[in-house]
N, C-alpha and C positions, 0 to 999 in steps of 0.2 A: 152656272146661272149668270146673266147679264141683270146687274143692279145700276141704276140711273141714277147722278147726282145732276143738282140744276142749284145754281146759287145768283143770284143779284145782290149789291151793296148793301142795297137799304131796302127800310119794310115801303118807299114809296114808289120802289120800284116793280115790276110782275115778273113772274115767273111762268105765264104761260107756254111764251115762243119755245124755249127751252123743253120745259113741259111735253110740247105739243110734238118736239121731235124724238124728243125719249119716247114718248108712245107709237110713234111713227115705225121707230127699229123695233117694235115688239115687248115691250118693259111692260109689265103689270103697274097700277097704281102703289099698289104697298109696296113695290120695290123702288118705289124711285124716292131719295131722300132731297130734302130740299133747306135752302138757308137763305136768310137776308142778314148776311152780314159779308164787311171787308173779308177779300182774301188773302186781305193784310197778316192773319192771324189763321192757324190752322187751330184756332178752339173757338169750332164750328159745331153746333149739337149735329145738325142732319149729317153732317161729315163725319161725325162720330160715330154716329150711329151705323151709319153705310162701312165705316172701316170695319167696324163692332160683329157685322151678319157676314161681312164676308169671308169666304172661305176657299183653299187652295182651288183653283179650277174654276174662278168666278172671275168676271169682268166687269170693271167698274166703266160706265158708259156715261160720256160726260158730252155735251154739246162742242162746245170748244175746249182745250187743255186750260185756258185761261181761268177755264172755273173752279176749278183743283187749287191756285193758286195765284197771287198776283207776282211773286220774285221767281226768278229762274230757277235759284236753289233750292226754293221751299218746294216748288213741284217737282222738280228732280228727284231732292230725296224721299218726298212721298211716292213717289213711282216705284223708286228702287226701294224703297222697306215694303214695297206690296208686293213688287217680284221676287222679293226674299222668300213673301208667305206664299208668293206660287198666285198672285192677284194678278191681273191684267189688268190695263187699263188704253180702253178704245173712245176717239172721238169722233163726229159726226160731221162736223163745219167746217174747220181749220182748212187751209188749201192742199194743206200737207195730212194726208191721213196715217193715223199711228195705230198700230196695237202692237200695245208692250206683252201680251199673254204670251208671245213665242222670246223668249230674251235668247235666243239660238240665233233671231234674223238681225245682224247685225247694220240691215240698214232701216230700220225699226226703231233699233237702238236711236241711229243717226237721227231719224228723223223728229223723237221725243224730245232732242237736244238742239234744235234748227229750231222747232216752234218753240217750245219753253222762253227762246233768246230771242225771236222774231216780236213775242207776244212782251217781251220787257221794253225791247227795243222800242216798238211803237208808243205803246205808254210814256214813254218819256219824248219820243221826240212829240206826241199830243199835248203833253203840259208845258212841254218848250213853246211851242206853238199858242196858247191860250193866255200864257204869262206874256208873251211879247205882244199879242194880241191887246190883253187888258192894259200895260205900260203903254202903249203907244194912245190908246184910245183916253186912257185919262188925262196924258201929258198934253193933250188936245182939246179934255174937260170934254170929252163924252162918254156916253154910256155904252157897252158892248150888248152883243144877245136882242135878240125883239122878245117882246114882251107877248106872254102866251095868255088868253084870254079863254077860258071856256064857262060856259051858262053855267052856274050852280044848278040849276035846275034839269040840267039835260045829266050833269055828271050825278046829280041823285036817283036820276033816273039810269043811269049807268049801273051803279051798284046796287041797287035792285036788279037789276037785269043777268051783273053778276052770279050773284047771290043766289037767285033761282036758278043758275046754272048754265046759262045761255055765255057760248062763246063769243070770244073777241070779235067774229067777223058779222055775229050778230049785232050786237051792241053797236057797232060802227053803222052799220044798218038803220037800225031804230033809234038813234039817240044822232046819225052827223055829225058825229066827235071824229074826230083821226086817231086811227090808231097809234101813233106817236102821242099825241095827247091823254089816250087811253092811259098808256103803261107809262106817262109822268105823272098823270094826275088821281088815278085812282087809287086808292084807301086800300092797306093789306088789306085781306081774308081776318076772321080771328075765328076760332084758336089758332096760334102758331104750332103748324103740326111736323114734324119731322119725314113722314113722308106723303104723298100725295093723299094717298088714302088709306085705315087703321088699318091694321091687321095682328090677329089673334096667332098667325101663324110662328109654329114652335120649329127651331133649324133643328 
């Protein structure tokens, strides 16, 4: 069985895109788990959960590897304690496509360990970059970033629109918000649910 995980940072971020491609490859709703927190930390509930149902012969389907974790070695060894149980894990975006389910294809292997280092890699040279960004900009007495502006009124109309279930690409539609605008300014969901949608099912 292919189980989907999808995680964003923070609860002000969305988890549709993600989402929108785990269903894409065929994921059932109650099988795709989900988190707004750092990958900083692998005590993640939805992670938990998804590590919890899975079972020898399952693949854990993530968008990019980067969502598994944010350090090299913490995805690493979650990789390799899930090939221990006989877990796989396949992702969807990354330019390098992996599925660790065969640990026999030795450039599989390769490939889990190129992104995992690709995906740290960037990340810092991005905060090298934003740091030298904002010291330069201050030491000049300016302000970095332009300033995002969206109507109160359109984005309360957004979350209604949410809410009743209407997709991203509607919302963008009806309200003339951007979708970048969408997924900074939109308000989680509540309840916080671990997977997309409940399920009563028993493994």
């Amino acid at each position: 069985m292919d189980l989907g995980y999808a995680r964003v940072s923070t609860a002000k971020q969305d988890l549709e895109r993600q989402v929108d491609a785990l269903h894409q490859a065929g994921i059932a709703p109650e099988r795709v788990y989900l988190d707004k927190k750092s990958g900083a930390t692998t005590d993640r509930p939805g992670l938990k959960a998804a590590l919890a149902y899975a079972r020898a012969g399952d693949v854990i389907v993530v968008h990019t590897l980067d969502r598994l974790g944010r350090a090299v070695r913490d995805t690493l060894n979650l990789i390799h304690d899930l090939a221990e149980r006989g877990v796989g894990v396949r992702n969807l975006a990354d330019p390098i496509r992996i599925d660790s389910a065969n640990p026999s294809d030795p450039m599989a292997q390769l490939a889990v360990v190129l992104l995992a280092l690709f995906g740290q890699m960037e990340r810092t040279y991005t905060l090298e970059r934003a740091a030298h960004a904002r010291a330069v900009a201050t030491a000049k007495g300016r302000r970095i970033g332009r300033p995002t502006v969206v109507d109160p009124d359109k984005l309360a109309y957004a979350v209604h629109l949410r809410d009743a279930g209407h997709s991203i690409a509607e919302i963008v539609a009806k309200t003339g918000i951007t979708r970048t605008s969408l997924y900074r300014h939109l308000p989680p969901r509540s309840p916080v649910q671990l997977t997309e949608a409940p399920t009563t099912e028993q493994r």
